[in-house]
KEKE-3310 file (N, C-alpha, C; in steps of 0.2 Angstrom, whole numbers, plus 5000, padded with zeros to 4 digits):
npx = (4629:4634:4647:4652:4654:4663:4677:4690:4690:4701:4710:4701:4691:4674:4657:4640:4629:4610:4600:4585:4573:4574:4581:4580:4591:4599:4603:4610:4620:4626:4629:4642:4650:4649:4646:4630:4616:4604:4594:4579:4576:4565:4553:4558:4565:4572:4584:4596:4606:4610:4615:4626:4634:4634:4644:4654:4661:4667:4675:4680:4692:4686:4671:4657:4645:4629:4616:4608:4605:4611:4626:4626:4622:4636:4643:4640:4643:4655:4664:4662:4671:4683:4694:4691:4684:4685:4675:4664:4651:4639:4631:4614:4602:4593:4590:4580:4564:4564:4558:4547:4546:4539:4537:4544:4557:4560:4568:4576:4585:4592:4598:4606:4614:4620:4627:4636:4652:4656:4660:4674:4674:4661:4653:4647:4636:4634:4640:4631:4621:4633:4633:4619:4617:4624:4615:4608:4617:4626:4645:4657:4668:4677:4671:4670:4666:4661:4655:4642:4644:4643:4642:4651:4651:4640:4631:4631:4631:4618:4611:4603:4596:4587:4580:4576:4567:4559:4549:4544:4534:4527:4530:4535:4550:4555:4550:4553:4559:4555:4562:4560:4566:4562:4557:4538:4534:4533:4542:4547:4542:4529:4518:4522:4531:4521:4512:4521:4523:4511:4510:4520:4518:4506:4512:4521:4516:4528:4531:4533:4532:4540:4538:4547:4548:4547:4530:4526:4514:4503:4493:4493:4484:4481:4491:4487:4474:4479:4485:4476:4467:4475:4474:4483:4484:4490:4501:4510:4520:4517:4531:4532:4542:4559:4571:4578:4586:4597:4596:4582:4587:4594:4583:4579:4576:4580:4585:4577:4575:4562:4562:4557:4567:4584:4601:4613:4608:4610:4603:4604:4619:4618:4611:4618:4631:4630:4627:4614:4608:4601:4590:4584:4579:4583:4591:4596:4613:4612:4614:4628:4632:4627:4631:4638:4633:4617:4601:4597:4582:4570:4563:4548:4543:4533:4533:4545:4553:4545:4550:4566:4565:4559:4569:4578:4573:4572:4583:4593:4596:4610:4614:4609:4615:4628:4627:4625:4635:4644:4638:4640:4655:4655:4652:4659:4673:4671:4659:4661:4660:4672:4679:4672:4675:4689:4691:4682:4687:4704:4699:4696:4708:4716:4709:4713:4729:4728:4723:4729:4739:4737:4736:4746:4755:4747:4752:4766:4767:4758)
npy = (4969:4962:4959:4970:4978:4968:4972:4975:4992:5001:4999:4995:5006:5008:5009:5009:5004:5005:4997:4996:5001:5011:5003:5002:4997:5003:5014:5008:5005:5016:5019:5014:5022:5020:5027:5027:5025:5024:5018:5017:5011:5005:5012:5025:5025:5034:5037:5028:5036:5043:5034:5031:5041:5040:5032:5036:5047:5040:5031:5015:5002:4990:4985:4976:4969:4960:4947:4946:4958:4968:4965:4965:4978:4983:4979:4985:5000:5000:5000:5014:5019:5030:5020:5008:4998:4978:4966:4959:4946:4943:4927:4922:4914:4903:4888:4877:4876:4885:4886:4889:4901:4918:4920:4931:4932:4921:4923:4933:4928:4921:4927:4937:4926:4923:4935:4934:4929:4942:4949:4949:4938:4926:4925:4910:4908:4893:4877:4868:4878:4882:4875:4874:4885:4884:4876:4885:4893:4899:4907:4897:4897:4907:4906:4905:4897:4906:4901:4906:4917:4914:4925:4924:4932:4934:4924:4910:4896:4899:4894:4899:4908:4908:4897:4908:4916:4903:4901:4913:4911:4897:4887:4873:4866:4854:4851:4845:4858:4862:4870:4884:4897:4908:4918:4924:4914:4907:4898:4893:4884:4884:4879:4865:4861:4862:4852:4842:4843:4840:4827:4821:4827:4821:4809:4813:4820:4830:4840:4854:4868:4880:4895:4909:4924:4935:4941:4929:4926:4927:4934:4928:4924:4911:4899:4900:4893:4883:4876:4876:4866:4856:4852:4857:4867:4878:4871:4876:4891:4908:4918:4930:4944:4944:4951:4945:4935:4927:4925:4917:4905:4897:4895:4881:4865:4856:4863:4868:4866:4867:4868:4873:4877:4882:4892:4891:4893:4902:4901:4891:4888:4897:4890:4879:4883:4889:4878:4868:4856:4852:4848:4848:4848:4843:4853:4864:4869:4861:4848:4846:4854:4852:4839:4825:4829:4829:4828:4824:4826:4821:4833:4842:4829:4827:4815:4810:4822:4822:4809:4810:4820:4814:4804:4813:4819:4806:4803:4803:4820:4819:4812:4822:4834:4832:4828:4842:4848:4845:4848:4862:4862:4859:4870:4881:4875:4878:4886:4902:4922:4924:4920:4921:4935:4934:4926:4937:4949:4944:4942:4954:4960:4953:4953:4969:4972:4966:4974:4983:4980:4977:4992:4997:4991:4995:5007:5006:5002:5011)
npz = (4931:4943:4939:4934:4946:4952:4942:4942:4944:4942:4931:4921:4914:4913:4904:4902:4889:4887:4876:4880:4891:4905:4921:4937:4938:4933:4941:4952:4946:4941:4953:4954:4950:4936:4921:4913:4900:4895:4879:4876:4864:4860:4860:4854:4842:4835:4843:4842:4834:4845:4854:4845:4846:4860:4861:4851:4859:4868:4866:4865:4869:4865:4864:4871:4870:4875:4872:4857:4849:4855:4853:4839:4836:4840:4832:4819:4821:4827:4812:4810:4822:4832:4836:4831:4839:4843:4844:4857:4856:4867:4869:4876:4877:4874:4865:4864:4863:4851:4838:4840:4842:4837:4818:4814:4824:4822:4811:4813:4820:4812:4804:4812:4815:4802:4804:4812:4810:4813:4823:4834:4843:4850:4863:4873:4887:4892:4886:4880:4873:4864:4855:4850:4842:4832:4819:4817:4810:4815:4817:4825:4825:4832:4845:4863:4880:4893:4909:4920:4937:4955:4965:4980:4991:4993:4993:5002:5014:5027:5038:5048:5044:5035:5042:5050:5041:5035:5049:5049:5040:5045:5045:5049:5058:5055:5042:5027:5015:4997:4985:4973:4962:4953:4940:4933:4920:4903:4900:4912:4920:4930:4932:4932:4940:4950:4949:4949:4966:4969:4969:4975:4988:4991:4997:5007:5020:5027:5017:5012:5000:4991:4980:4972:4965:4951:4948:4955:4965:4976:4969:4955:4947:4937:4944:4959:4956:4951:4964:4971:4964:4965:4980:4988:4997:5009:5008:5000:4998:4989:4986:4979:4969:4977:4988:4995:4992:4995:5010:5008:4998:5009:5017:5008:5008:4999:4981:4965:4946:4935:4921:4905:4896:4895:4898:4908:4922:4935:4946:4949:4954:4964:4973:4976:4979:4993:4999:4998:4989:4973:4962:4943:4927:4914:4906:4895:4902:4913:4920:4917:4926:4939:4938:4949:4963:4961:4954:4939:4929:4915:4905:4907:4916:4927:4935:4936:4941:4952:4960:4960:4969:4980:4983:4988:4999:5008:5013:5027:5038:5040:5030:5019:5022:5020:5006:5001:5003:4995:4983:4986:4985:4972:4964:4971:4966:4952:4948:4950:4954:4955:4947:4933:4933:4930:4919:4911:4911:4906:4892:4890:4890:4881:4868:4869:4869:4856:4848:4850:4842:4829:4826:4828:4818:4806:4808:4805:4791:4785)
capx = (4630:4638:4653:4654:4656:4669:4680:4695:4691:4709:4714:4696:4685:4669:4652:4634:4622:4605:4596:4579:4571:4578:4577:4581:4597:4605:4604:4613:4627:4629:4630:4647:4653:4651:4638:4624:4615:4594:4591:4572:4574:4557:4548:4561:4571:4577:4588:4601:4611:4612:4620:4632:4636:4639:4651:4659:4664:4669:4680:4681:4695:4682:4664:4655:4636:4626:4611:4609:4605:4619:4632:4624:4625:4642:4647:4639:4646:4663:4670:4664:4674:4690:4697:4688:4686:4685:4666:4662:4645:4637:4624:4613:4597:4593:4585:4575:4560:4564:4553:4539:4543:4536:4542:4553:4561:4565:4571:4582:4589:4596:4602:4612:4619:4625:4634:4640:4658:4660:4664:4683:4672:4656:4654:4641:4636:4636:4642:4624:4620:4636:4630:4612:4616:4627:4610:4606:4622:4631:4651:4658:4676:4680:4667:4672:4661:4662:4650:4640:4648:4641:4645:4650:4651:4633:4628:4635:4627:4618:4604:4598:4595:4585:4576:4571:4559:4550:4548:4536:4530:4524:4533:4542:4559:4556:4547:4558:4555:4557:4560:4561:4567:4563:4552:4534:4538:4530:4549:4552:4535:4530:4514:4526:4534:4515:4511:4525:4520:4507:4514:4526:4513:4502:4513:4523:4514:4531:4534:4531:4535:4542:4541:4550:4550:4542:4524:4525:4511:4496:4490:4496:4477:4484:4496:4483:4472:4481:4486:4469:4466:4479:4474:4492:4483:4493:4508:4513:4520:4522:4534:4534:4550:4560:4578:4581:4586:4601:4594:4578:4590:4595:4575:4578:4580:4581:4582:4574:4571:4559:4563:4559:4574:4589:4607:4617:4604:4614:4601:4608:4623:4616:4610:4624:4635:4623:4625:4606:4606:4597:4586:4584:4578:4590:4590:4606:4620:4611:4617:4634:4632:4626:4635:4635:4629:4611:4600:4593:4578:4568:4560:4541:4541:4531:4533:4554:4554:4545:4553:4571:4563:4558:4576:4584:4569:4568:4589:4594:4599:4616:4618:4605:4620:4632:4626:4622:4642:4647:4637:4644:4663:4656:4653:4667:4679:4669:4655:4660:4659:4678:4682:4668:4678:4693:4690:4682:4695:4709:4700:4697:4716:4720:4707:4715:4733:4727:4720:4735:4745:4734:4737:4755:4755:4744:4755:4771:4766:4759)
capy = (4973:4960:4960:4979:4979:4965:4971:4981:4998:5006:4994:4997:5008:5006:5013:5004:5008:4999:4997:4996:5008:5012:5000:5002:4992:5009:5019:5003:5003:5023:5023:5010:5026:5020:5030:5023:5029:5021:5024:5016:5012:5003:5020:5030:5022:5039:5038:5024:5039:5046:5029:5032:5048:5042:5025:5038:5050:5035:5028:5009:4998:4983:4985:4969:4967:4956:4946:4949:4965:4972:4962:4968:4988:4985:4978:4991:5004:4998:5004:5021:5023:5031:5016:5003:4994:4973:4967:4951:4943:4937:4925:4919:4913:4895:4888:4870:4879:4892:4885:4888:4905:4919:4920:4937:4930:4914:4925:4938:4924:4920:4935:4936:4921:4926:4941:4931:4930:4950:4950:4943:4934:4924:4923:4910:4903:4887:4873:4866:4884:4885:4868:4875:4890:4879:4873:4893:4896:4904:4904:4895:4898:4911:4906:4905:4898:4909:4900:4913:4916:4915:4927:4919:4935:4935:4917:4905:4893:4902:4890:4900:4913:4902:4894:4912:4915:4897:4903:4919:4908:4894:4881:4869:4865:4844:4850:4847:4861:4861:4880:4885:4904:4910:4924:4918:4916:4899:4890:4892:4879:4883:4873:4859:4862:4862:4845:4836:4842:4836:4819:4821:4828:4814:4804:4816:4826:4834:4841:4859:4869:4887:4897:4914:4928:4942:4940:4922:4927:4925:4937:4924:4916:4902:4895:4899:4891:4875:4874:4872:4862:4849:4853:4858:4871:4876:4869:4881:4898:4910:4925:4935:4947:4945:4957:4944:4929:4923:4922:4912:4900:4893:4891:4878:4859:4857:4867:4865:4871:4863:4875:4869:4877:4886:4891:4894:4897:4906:4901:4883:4889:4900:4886:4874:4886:4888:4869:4867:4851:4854:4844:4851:4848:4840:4858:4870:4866:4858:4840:4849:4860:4846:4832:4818:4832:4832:4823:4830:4823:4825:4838:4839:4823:4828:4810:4811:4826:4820:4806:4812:4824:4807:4803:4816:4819:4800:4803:4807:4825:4819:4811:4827:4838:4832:4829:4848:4850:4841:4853:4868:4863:4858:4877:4883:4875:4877:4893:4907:4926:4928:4915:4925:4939:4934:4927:4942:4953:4940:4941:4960:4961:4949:4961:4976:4972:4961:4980:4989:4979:4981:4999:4999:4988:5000:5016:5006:5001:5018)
capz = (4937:4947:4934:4934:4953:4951:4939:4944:4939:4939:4926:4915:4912:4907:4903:4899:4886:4887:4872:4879:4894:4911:4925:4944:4937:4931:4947:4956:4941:4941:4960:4955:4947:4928:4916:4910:4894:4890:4875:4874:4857:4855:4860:4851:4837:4831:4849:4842:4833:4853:4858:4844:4848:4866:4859:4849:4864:4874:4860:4867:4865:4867:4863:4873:4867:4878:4869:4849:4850:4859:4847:4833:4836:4843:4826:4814:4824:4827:4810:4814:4830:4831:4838:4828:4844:4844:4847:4857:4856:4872:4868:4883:4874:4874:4859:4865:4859:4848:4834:4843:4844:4830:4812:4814:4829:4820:4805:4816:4823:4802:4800:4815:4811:4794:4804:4818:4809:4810:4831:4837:4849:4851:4872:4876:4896:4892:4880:4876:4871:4860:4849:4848:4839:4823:4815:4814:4804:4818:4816:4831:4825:4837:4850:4869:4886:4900:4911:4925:4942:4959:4971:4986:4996:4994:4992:5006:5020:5032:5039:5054:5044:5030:5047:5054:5035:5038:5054:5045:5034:5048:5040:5054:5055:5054:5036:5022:5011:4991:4984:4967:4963:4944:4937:4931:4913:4903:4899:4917:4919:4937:4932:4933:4947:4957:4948:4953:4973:4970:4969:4983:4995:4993:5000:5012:5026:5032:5013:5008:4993:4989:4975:4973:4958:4951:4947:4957:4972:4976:4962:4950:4947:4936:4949:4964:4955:4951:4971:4976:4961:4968:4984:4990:4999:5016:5009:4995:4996:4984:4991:4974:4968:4985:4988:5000:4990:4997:5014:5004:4997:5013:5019:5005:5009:4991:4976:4960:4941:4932:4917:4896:4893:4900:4897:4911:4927:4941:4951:4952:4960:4971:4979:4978:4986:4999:5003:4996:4984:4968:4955:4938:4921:4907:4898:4896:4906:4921:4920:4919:4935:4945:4939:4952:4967:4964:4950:4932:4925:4909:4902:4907:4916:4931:4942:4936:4946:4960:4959:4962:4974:4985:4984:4993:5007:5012:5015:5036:5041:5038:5022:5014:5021:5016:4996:5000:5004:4989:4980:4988:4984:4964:4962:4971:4963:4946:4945:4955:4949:4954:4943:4930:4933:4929:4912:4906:4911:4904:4887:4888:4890:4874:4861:4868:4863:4846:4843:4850:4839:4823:4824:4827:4810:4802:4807:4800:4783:4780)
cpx = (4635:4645:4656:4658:4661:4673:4685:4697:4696:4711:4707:4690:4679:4661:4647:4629:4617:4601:4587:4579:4576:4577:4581:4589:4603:4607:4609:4622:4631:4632:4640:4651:4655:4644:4634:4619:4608:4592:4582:4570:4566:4553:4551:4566:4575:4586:4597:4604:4612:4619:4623:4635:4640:4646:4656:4664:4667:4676:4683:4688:4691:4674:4661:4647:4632:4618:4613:4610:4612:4624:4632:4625:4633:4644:4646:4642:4653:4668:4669:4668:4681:4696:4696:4688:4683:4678:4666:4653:4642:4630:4621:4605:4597:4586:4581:4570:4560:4560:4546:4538:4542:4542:4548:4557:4567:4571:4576:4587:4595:4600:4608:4615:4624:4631:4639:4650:4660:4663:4671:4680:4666:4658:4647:4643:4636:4635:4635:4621:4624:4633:4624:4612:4619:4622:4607:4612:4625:4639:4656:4665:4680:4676:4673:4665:4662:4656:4649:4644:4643:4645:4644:4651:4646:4628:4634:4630:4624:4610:4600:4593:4587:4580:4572:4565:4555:4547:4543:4532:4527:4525:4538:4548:4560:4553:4551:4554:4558:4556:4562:4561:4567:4557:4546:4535:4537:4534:4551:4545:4535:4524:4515:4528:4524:4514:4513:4524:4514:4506:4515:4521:4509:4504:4518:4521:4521:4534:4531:4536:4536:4543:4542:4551:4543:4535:4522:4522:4505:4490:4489:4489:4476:4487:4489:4477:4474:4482:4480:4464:4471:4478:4480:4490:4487:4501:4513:4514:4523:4523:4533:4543:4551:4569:4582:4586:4591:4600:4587:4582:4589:4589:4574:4579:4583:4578:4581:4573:4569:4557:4561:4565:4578:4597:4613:4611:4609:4611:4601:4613:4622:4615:4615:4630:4633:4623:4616:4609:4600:4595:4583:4581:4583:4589:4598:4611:4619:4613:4626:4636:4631:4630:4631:4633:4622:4609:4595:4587:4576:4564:4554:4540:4539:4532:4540:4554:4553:4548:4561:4572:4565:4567:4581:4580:4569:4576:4589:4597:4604:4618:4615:4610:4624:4633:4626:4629:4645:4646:4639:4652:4662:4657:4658:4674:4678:4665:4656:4664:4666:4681:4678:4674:4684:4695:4688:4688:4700:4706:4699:4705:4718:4716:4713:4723:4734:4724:4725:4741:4743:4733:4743:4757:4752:4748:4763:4772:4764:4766)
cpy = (4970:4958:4965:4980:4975:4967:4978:4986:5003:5005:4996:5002:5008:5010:5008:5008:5003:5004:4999:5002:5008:5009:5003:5001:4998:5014:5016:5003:5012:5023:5017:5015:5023:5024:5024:5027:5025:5024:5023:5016:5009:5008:5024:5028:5027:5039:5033:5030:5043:5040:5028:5035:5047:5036:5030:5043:5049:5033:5022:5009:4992:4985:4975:4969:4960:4955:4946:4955:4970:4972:4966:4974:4989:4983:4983:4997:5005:5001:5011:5026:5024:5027:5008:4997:4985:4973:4960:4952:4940:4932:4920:4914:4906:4894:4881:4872:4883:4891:4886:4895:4911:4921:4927:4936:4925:4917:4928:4933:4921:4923:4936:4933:4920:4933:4940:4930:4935:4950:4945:4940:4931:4921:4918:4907:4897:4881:4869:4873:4886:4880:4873:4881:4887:4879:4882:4896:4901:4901:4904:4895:4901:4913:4903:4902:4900:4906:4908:4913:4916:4920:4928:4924:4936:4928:4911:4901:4897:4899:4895:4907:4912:4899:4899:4915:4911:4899:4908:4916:4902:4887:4876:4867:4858:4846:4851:4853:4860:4868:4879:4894:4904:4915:4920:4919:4907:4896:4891:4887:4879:4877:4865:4856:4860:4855:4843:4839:4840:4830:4818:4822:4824:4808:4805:4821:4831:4836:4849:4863:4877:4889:4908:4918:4933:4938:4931:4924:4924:4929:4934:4919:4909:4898:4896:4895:4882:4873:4872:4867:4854:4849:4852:4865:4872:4873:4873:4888:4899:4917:4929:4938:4948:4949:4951:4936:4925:4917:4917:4907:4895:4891:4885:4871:4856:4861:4863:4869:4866:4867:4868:4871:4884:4887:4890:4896:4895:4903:4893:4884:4893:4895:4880:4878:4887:4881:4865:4861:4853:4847:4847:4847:4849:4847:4862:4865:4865:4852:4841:4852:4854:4843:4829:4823:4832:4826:4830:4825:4827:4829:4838:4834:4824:4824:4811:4814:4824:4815:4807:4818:4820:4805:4806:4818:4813:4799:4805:4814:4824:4817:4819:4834:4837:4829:4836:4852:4849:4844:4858:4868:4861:4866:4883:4881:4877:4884:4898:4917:4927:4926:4920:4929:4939:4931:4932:4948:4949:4941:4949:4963:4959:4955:4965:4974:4968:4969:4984:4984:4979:4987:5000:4995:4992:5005:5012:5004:5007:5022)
cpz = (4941:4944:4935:4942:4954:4950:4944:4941:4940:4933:4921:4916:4908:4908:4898:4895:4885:4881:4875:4884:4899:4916:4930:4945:4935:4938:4950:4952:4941:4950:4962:4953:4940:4924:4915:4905:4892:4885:4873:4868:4853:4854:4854:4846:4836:4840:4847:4839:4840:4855:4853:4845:4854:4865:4856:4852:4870:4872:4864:4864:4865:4868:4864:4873:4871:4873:4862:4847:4849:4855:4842:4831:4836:4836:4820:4814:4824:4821:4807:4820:4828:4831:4832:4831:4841:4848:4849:4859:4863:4872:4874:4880:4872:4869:4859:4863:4854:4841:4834:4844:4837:4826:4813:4819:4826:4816:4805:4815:4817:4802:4805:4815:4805:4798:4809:4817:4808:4819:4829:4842:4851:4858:4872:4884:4895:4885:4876:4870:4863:4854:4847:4844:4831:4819:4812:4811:4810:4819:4822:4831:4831:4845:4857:4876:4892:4906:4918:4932:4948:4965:4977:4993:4998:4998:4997:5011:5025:5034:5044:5051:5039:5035:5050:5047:5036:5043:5054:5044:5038:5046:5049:5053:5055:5046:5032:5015:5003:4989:4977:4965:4954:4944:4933:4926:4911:4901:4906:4920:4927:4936:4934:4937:4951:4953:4949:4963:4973:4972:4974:4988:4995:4997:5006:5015:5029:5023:5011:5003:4994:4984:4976:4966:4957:4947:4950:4965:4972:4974:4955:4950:4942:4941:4956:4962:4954:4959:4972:4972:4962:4975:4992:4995:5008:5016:5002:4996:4994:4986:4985:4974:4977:4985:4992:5000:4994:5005:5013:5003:5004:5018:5014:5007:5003:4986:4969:4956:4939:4922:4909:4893:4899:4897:4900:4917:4932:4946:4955:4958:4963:4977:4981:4981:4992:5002:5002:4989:4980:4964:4950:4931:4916:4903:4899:4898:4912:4923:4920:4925:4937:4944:4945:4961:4967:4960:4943:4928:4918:4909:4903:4910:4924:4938:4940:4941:4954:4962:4962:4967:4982:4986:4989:4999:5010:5015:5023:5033:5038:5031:5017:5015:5017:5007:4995:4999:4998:4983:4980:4984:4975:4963:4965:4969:4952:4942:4950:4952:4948:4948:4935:4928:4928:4920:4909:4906:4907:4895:4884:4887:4882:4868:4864:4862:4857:4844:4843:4844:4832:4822:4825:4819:4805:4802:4803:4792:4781:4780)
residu = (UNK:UNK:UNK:UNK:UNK:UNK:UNK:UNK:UNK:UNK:UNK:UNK:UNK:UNK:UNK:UNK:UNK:UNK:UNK:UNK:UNK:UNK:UNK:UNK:UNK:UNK:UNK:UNK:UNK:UNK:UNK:UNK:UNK:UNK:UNK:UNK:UNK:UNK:UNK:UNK:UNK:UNK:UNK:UNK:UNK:UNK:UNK:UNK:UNK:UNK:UNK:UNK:UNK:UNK:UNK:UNK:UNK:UNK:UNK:UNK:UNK:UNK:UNK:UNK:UNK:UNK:UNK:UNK:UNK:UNK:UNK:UNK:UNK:UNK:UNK:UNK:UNK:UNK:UNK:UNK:UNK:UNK:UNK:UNK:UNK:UNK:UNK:UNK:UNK:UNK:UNK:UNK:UNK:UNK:UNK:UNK:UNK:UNK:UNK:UNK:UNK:UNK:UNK:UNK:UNK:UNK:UNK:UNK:UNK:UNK:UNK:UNK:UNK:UNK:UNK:UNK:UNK:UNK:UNK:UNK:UNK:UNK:UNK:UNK:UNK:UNK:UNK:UNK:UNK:UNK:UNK:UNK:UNK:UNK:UNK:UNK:UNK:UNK:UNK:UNK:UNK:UNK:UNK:UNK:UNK:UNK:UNK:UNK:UNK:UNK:UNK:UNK:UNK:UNK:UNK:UNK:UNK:UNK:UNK:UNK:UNK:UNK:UNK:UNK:UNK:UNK:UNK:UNK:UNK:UNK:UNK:UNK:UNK:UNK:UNK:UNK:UNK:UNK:UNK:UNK:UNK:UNK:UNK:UNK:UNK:UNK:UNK:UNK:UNK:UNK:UNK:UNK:UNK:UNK:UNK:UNK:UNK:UNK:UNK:UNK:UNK:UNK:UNK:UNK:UNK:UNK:UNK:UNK:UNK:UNK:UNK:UNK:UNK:UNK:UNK:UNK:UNK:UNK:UNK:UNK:UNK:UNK:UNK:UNK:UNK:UNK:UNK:UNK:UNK:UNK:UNK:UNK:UNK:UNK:UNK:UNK:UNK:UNK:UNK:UNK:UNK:UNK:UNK:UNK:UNK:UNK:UNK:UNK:UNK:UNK:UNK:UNK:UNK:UNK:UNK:UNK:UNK:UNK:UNK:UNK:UNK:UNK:UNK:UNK:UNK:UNK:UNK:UNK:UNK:UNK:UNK:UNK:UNK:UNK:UNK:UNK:UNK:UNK:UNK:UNK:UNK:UNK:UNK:UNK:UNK:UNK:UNK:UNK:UNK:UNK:UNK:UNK:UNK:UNK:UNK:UNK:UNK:UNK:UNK:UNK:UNK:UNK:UNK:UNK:UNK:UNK:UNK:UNK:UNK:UNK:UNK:UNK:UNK:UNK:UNK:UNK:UNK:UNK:UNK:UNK:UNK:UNK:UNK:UNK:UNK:UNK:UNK:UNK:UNK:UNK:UNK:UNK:UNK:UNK:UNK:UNK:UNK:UNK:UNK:UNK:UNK:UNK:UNK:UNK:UNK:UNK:UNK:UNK:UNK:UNK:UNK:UNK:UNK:UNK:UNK:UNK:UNK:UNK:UNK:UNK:UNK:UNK:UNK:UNK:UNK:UNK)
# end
């Protein structure tokens, strides 16, 4: 969506079709003035001859498939269209566990690999991501990494605003807070995250914690129960799905994932444009985002985190800005959506005329 809203639509027209049901996500996209088309194929499989039906009264020049899925149709498709549009692949899925998850997932993941040489374009988010797909037989020839973009009209410094949420939340303003923004979901290890406060609050009174996403409340009776199993009680809250993220960011003193896997999380830069210093877990491309702005530990290593958490709380006021600055100007000069933008548009441009020019070779040989 924040792509669609970008893109300059004089120059391209476009039109979504989602495989699966209809979210909130399509009224927001239609109200951008582009169709949208759900076909619910898990309820409804007979529905994929619809969403040929609407590819083929659209007639692409560039059919762009997000996930496996998406690719996949767009490729079988493609040389039934009248155009016999160019397919790029976007693969966002990070594979540090993928062995762990079930046999037809692992098996797809085969298969797709074996057809990964039919798109003009494997898109992954980030360069750990593109390595991690090889050992599955994916062919990396005509791969490309667009990393994700931040949208800095959204996401920027804005502390007062960041200090009037604490402020709800009774949090004081000498309290360094520690926020973490992700949906509850078991590779994003919030478990982890309350373990290592645990640490850290044992030893800092002016330390509290945030977390923020859907199903992340205080409905969520594994995490409420580990708070008051670590007895973090008072210093943890969880806001659940919030609309208000960007002004959350900036209630952050530092940000943090403590994810087992990842590819590309946006929600890094959100916070480093933001001026918010981040600590991450060595997965995807987060030791890449940060570089020497923030710090990345291992994987699971509960005192690492808290650890490099200590680091940046026991800094003055001034040094914790300005690392926070340091991280603002990383992702402005490196993740931001315009930038985003810009390459997908630049590589929509090269398909078209490599198809406009495979049809002019085709009409003069006949």
């Amino acid at each position: 969506m924040r792509l669609i809203a970008a893109m300059d639509h004089d120059e391209f027209e476009m039109m979504v079709i989602s495989m699966d049901r209809e979210t909130y996500l399509a009224d927001r996209i239609r109200e951008l003035g582009v169709p949208v088309t759900s076909l619910s194929l898990k309820q409804t499989p007979y529905k994929l001859w619809q969403g040929f039906k609407v590819l083929r009264d659209f007639n692409p020049d560039v059919i762009h498939g997000t996930m496996y899925q998406g690719g996949v149709m767009g490729t079988v498709f493609r040389r039934m269209l009248p155009k016999q549009p160019h397919v790029i692949w976007t693969v966002h899925e990070p594979l540090e566990h993928y062995d762990e998850e079930p046999l037809r997932k692992r098996l797809q993941l085969r298969l797709w690999g074996k057809m990964s040489g039919s798109p003009e374009c494997l898109m992954y988010v980030s360069h750990l991501n593109m390595q991690q797909h090889l050992p599955y037989g994916f062919n990396n020839s005509k791969a490309v990494v667009i990393p994700n973009g931040v949208d800095t009209s959204r996401f920027g410094p804005a502390r007062e605003k960041g200090l009037a949420i604490r402020k709800t939340l009774g949090i004081p303003d000498d309290c360094i807070v520690i926020g973490k923004t992700a949906r509850y979901h078991r590779q994003k290890n919030h478990e982890g995250f309350l373990r290592s406060a645990g640490l850290l609050a044992a030893k800092y009174d002016n330390v509290q914690f945030m977390l923020v996403g859907t199903n992340v409340d205080e409905n969520n009776e594994t995490l409420t129960g580990l708070v008051k199993e670590l007895g973090l009680e008072g210093k943890v809250h969880m806001l659940g799905n919030r609309e208000d993220i960007p002004e959350i960011v900036n209630a952050y003193d530092i940000a943090t994932l403590t994810s087992l896997g990842e590819a590309f999380p946006l929600t890094l830069g959100e916070a480093m444009v933001s001026a918010v210093p981040c600590v991450a877990t060595d997965v995807g491309d987060n030791a890449y985002i940060i570089e020497d702005t923030g710090y990345v530990v291992p994987v699971a290593d509960d005192q690492a985190m808290a650890d490099s958490w200590e680091k940046i709380v026991v800094l003055s006021d001034e040094d914790r800005a300005a690392l926070g600055q340091k991280a603002r100007q990383r992702c402005l000069d490196n993740f931001t959506l315009e930038q985003q933008v810009h390459q997908h548009e630049e590589l929509y441009r090269t398909l078209h005329r490599t198809n406009d020019r495979a049809v002019e070779l085709t009409s003069a040989t006949s």
